[in-house]
N, C-alpha and C positions, 0 to 999 in steps of 0.2 A: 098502174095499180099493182100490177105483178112485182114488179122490181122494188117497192113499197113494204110487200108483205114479205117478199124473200129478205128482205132487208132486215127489217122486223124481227124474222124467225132465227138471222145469223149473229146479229147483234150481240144477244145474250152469249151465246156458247163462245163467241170471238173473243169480247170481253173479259170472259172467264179466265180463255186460254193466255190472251195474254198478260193479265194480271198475274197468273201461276210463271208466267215467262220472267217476269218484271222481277219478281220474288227469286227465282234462280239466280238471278243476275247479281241480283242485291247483297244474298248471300254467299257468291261465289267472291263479288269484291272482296266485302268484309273480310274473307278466309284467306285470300289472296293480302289483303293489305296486310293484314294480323302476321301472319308468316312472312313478310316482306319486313317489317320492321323487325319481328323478333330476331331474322338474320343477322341483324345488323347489330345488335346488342350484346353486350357481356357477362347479363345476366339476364334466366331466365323469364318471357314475358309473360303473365300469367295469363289463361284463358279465357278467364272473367271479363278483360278488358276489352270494349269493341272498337274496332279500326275502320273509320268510316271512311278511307280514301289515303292515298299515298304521303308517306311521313320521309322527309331527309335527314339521315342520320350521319355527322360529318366528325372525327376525330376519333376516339378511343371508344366512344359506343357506349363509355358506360354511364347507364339510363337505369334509373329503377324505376318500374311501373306498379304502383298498387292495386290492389285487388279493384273492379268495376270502372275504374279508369275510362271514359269517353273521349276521344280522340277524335276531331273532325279532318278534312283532308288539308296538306300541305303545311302539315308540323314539319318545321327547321330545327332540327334539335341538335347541338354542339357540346362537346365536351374536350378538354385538349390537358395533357397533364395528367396528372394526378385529380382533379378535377369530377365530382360527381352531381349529376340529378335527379334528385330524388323524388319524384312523386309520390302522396298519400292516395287513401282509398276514395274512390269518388272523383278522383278529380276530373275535370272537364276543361278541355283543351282545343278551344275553337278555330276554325279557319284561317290558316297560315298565321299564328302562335310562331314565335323565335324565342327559344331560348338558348343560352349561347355561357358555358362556362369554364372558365378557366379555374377557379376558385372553388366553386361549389352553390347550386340552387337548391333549397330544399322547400318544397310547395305541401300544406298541410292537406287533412282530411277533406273534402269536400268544397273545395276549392272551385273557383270557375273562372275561365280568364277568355275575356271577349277574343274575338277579332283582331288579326293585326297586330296583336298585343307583341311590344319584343321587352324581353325581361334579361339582359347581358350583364356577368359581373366585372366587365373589365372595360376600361379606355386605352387610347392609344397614347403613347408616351412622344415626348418631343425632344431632341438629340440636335443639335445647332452640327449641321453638316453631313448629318445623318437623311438618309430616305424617311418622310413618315412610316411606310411601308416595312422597314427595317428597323425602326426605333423603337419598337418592343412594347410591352402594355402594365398597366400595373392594375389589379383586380381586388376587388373583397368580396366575399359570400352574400349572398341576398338571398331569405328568410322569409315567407309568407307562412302566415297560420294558417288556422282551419276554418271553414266557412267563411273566407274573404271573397269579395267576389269582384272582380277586376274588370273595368267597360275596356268597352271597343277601342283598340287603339292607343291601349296605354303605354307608355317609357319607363322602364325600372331600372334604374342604376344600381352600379354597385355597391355592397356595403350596406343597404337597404333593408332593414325590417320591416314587416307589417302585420302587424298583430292581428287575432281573431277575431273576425264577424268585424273587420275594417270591408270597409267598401272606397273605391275609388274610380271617380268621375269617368267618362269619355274623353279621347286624347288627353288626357295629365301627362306631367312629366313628373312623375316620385324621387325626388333628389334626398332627402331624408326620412327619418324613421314615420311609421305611420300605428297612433295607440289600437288598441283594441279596439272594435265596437266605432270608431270613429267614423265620418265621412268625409272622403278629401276629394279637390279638382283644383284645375286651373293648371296653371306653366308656371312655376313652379306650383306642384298639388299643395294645396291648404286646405285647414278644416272649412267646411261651406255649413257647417248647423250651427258651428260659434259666432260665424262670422252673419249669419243669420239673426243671432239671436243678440249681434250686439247692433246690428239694425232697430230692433223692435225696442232698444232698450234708446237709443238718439230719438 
C-alpha cells in the first residue's frame, strides 16, 4: 500500500521532469543537426529551416535551402561540378531522400518527397575496355514544381520535369516528363486517372 501511494505521489513530478528532459534533447539535436549541415554548405542555411536528424553532404556542398525547409534524418545530398540544388520554400524532405547532381535539381515551393526517394541527374556511361567505374557519366537537370508531392520510394531520372500539383505513385520509376496537376505510377510511371478513366469508358 505504501509503495502504491509513493508511487502515485512520484509519478506526476517524474513524468514532468522527464518530458522537460526529452524536450532538451530534441532541441539540442535539431541545433546540432542544423549547424552540422550548414557546415557543410556553400551557401548560407537559413534558420527557418528545421533539421530533424543527421544530413550527408558529399561533393562541392553547393545546396540551396529555402526558407521553412523540413529535413527528416539521413538526407544523402551530392553535388559534383558546377552542379547545384536548389530547394524552394516549404520543402519537405523525408527519411534518407538521395539526391545526387552533377547537372542541376531544382525542387519547387512546397514540395514533399517521401521516403527513400533518390532523384539523380546522371547515369553511368559504358566505354568497351574501360572500368564501369572509370567510364564517366552523362547527366541532364531534373525539375520538380511546386506542390508536387512524391511517395515513398520513388526513381527520378535525368532530364526529368514534373510539373505543378503532379503527384507520383509509391516506388515509380519517372523516366519522362510528368504534366501539371497529373497522376503517375508504375515502372515505368504512367498517368493512372487516364488510364482509369479509359477503364470506365471499355
Amino acid at each position: 500500500m505504501f509503495h502504491s501511494r509513493l508511487k502515485s505521489l512520484l509519478v506526476v513530478p517524474l513524468r514532468g521532469m522527464l518530458r522537460a528532459i526529452a524536450c532538451f534533447q530534441e532541441s539540442t539535436r535539431r541545433l546540432y543537426s542544423h549547424a552540422s549541415l550548414a557546415a557543410h554548405l556553400r551557401t548560407p542555411l537559413p534558420t527557418s529551416v528545421v533539421v530533424l536528424g543527421r544530413a550527408w553532404v558529399y561533393g562541392t556542398g553547393d545546396v540551396r535551402f529555402g526558407d521553412t525547409a523540413l529535413i527528416y534524418p539521413d538526407l544523402h545530398i551530392e553535388t559534383q561540378g558546377s552542379a547545384t540544388i536548389i530547394l524552394g520554400k516549404g520543402v519537405v524532405l523525408s527519411r534518407g531522400v538521395h539526391l545526387v547532381a552533377m547537372k542541376g535539381i531544382t525542387i519547387g515551393d512546397g514540395t514533399m518527397i517521401g521516403e527513400y526517394t533518390s532523384i539523380r541527374d546522371a547515369n553511368h556511361s559504358r566505354s568497351e575496355g574501360v572500368r564501369l567505374r572509370d567510364s564517366g557519366h552523362f547527366a541532364k537537370p531534373i525539375v520538380l514544381g511546386s506542390e508536387v508531392w512524391i511517395g515513398r520510394g520513388v526513381t527520378i531520372l535525368g532530364g526529368v520535369t514534373i510539373g505543378d500539383g503532379a503527384t507520383v505513385g509509391a516506388n515509380a520509376v519517372v523516366t519522362r516528363d510528368v504534366p501539371a496537376g497529373s497522376v503517375v505510377a508504375g515502372v515505368p510511371a504512367k498517368p493512372i486517372l487516364q488510364a482509369a478513366a479509359d477503364v470506365r469508358r471499355a
